[in-house]
N, C-alpha and C positions, 0 to 999 in steps of 0.2 A: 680195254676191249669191251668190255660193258659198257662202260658210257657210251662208247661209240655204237654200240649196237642198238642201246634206248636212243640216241641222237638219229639213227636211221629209222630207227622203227616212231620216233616222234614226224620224221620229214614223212614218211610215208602215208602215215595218219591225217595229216595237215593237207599232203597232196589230196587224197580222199576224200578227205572233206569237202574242201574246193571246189574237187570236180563235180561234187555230188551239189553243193550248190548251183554248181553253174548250169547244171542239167534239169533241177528245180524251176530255176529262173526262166531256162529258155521255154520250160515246156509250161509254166504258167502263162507266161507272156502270148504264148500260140493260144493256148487256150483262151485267154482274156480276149485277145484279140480276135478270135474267128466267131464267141460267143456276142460279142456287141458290134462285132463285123455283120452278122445273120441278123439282130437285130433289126437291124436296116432295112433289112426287105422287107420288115413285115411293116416298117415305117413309114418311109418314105418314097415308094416309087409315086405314089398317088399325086405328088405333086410336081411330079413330069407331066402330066395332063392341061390340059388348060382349063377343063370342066366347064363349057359355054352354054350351061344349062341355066335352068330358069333363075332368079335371085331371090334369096331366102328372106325377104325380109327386106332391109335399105340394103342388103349385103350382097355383092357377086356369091355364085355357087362357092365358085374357088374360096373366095375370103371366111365364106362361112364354114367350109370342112377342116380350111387350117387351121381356124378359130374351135371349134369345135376341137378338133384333136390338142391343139396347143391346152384350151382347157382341160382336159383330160390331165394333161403329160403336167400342170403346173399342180392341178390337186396332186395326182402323185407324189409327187415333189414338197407339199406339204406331209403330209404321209409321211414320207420320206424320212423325215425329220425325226421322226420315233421309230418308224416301222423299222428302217436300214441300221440306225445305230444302237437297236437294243434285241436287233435279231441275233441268237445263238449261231456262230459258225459253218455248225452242220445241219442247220436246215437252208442254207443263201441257194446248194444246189438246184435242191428240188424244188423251192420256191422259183430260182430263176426258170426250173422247167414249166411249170404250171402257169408262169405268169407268158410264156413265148405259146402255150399253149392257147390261151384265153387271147391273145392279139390277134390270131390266126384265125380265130374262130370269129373274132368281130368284124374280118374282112368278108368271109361268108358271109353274112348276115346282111352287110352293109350293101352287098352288092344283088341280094335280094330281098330289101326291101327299098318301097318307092320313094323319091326324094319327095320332101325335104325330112322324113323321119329318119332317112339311113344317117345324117347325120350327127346323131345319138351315137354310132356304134362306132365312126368315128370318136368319139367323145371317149368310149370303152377301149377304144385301141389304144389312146396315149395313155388309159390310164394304168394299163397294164405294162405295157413298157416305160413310164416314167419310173419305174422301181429297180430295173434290170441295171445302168451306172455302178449305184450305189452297192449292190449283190456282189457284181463283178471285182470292183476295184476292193469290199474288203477281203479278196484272196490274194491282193498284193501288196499290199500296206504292210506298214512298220519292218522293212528287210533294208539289208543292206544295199539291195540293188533296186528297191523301190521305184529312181525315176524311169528308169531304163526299160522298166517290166511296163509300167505306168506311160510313159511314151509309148507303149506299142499297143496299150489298149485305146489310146486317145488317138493315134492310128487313123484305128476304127472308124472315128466318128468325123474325121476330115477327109479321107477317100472314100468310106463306106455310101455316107449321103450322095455323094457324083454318083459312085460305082450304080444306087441301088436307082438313082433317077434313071441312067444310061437302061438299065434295065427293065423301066419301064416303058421308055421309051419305046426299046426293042419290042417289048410286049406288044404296044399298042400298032408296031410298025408290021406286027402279024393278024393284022385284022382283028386280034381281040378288041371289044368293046370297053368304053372309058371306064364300066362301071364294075368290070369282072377285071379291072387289069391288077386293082390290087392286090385280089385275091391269088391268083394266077403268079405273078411275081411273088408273093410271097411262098407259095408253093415252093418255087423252084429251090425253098431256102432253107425246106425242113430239114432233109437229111444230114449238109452239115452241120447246121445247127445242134442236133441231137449228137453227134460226135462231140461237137466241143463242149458242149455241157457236162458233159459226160468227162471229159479229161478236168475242166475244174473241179469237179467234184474228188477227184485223187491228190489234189493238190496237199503238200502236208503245211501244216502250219511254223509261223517263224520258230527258229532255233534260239537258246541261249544268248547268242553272239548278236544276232538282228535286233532280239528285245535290250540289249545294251547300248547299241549303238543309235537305237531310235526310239522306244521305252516301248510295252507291252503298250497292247491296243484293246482294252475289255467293250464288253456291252457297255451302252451308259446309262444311267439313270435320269428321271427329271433332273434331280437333284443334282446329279454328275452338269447338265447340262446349262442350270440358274448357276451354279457357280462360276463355269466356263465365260456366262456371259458378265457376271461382274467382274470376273479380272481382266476382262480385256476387247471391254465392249469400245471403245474410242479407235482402237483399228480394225476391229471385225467391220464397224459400221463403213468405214472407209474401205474395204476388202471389197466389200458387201456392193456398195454404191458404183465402184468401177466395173464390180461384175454384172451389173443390171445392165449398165450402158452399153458393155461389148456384149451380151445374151441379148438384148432387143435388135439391135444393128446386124448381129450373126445369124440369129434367126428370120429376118428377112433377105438376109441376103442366099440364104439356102433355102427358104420355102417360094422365093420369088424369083428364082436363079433365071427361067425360061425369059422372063419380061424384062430382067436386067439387065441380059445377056442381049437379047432383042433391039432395048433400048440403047444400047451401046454400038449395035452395027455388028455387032459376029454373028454368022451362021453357025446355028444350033445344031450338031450333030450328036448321035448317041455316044461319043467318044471324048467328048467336049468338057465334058462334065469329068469324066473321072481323070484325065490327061491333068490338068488345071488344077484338080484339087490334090492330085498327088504330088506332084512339086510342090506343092503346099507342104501337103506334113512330110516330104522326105527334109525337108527346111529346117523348118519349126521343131522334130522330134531330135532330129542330130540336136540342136542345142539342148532339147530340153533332160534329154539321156545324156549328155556329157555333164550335168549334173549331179550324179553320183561320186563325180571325179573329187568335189569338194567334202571332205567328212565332216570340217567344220558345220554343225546344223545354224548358224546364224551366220555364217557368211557366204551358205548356200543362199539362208532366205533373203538377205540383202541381194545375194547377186541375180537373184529371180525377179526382185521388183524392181530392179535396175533394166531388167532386161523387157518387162512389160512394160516400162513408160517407152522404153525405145519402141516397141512395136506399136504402141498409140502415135508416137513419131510416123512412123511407117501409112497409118491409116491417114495421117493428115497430107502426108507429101502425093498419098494417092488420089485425093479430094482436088487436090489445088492441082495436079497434074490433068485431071478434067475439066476441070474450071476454066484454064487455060487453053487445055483442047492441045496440051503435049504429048500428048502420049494415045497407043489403041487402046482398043478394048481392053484385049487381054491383060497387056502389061496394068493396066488400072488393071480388072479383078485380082489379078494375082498380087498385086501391093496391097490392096484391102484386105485381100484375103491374109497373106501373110502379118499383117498389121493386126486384125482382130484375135486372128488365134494365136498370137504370141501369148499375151495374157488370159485368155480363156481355157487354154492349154497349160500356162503356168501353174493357173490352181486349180487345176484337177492333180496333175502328176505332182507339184512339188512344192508350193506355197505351203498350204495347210500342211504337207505332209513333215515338212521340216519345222514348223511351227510347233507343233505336236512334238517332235523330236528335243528340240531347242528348249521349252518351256517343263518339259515332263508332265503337263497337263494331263488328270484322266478323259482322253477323249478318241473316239477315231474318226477318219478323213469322211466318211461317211455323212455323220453330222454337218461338219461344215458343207461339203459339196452340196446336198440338199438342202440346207437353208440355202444358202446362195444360190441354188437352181429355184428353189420356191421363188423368190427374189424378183430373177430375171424371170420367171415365167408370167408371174404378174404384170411386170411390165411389159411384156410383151404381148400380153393378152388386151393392156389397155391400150395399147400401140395398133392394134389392130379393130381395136373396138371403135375407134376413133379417126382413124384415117378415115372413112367413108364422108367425114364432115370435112375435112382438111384437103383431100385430095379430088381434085375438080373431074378427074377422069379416072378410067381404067387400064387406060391403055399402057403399052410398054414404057414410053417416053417420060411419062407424067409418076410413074412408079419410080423409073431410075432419078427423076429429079429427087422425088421423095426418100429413096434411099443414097442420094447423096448428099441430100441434107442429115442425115441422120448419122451418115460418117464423120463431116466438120465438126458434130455435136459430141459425138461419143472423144473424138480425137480432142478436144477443145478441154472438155470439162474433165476426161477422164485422166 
């Protein structure tokens, strides 16, 4: 009778637990997800505009604000690289609040003062939300349910971009002016913003059983972080070099979505955007959360980079599908699209994270993600610096050729 009574009162414990995890998980994942969802507004409506204003320089208005803000978002990203992976836990909250606070306030600014100086505060926008990734994701690192929580922050950042252009759109389709739309859209975004901040900040940290199964995640050190690079610089550098390709190619293809889309023959509507990209990640996240289903942490990570060479497969069948002229619009964007963020998706949620897992390395996902975001931000800061020599026009046509060269390339080499 006793044994049996500890045998109940052990099942019941265990059941408790469980649920108590799984209540954990769902309500970090909201959280994650609605904090780098909001994100977005303070991001990217600006470039649902076409901005037909004067040219900065050799540069369209447009080319110079992306630039401009992309420079921002890739310093952070250097930053990043110390600041996210040797930030104390319990300050990632309030830092993530002060930093959504300071983008907000650069959209003010931006939209009163005269161009070409407002594009300074662009400059200030990305740099303040190039930190917010890194905050977010380490409230979900090293658990047992890691991709799952981790797909739904990445979410985020594949419908959030549609969602927050669609909403600019709308903005501008109410008479607001090109140059208060971002301020204005981003508005619309504080309040839940400050809720979900607000619920990451309750979030408790991993338990016994999570630091087993995936190894504790501390601040790092320089030191923590020269060591990291001599054991296992010959595939980081290869990690590293396919993320640059897919973050140059992805990033044009989300800051130039209007003229690719144009160039393609689809009418643009404010619903266009977020339709499109959510078939996208409702895709790409079922795979990347059924990832959890493997406990093995190295035949997770094989099965991750098995799955990312297939989605560079995907990015080439949708190149040669144009080329040929098989296929519409859509179905092209949505094969590119699903092609690029297979892998750009992978190692955010589950590359590095089962790497870490696999190796016991001291290190957390933070590190890696921002080196690799420094990475791609460079490259696409010189991708962008540089087109103005390379590409004989502006117009939509001459864009979409440019960025379908830019898929053969990434599909080819990566």
């Amino acid at each position: 009778m006793v044994d049996s009574a500890h045998s109940i009162e052990n099942t019941k414990g265990g059941e408790s637990m469980n649920s108590s995890r799984v209540r954990t998980s769902l309500w970090a994942t909201v959280a994650a997800f609605g904090t780098y969802f909001c994100m977005h507004g303070f991001r990217k409506p600006f470039t649902a505009a076409t901005w037909d204003a004067d040219p900065v320089g050799p540069w369209e208005f447009k080319t110079a604000l992306v630039t401009s803000h992309i420079l921002g978002y890739m310093l952070a990203k250097v930053v990043g690289v110390r600041f996210v992976s040797e930030l104390p836990r319990g300050y990632r909250a309030g830092a993530t609040g002060m930093l959504l606070v300071a983008a907000h306030a650069s959209l003010l600014l931006f939209a009163l003062v005269p161009a070409p100086w407002a594009t300074g505060f662009m400059f200030l926008n990305g740099l303040a939300l190039g930190l917010i990734f890194g905050l977010v994701i380490g409230f979900l690192e090293g658990r047992r349910w890691t991709e799952a929580m981790a797909a739904g922050l990445c979410a985020s950042f594949i419908v959030a971009g549609g969602f927050s252009k669609s909403v600019g759109t709308w903005v501008l389709q109410q008479g607001i002016p090109e140059v208060w739309m971002p301020f204005v859209a981003g508005t619309l975004f504080v309040m839940p913003t400050a809720l979900f901040v607000w619920m990451l900040s309750v979030v408790p940290q991993p338990d016994a059983q999570d630091e087993a199964l995936r190894s504790p995640r501390p601040e790092m050190t320089a030191l923590d972080r020269a060591a990291l690079w001599r054991a296992y610089w010959p595939g980081l550098i290869c990690l590293f070099g396919v993320f640059l390709l897919v973050t140059v190619v992805r990033s044009m293809r989300d800051d130039f979505a209007p003229e690719i889309w144009q160039g393609l023959g689809v009418e643009i509507t404010p619903a266009l955007y977020t339709w499109t990209d959510s078939l996208i990640a409702v895709t790409v996240l079922i795979l990347m959360a059924s990832g959890t289903l493997i406990r093995d942490n190295y035949r997770a990570l094989a099965a991750n980079l098995i799955l990312s060479a297939c989605g560079l497969s995907v990015v080439l069948l949708g190149f040669a599908l144009w080329q040929w002229q098989r296929a519409g619009g859509i179905a092209i964007m949505l094969l590119i699209g699903w092609g690029l963020y297979l892998p750009y998706v992978a190692m955010h949620t589950s590359i590095f994270e089962r790497l870490i897992a696999a190796t016991r390395c001291r290190a957390n996902v933070g590190f890696f993600i921002y080196f690799a975001d420094s990475i791609g931000y460079i490259g696409y800061i010189a991708f962008m610096l540089i087109r103005p020599a390379i590409q004989s026009t502006s117009d939509s046509a001459d864009i979409l050729r440019y960025f379908m060269t830019g898929t053969s390339v990434v599909a080819v080499l990566g």
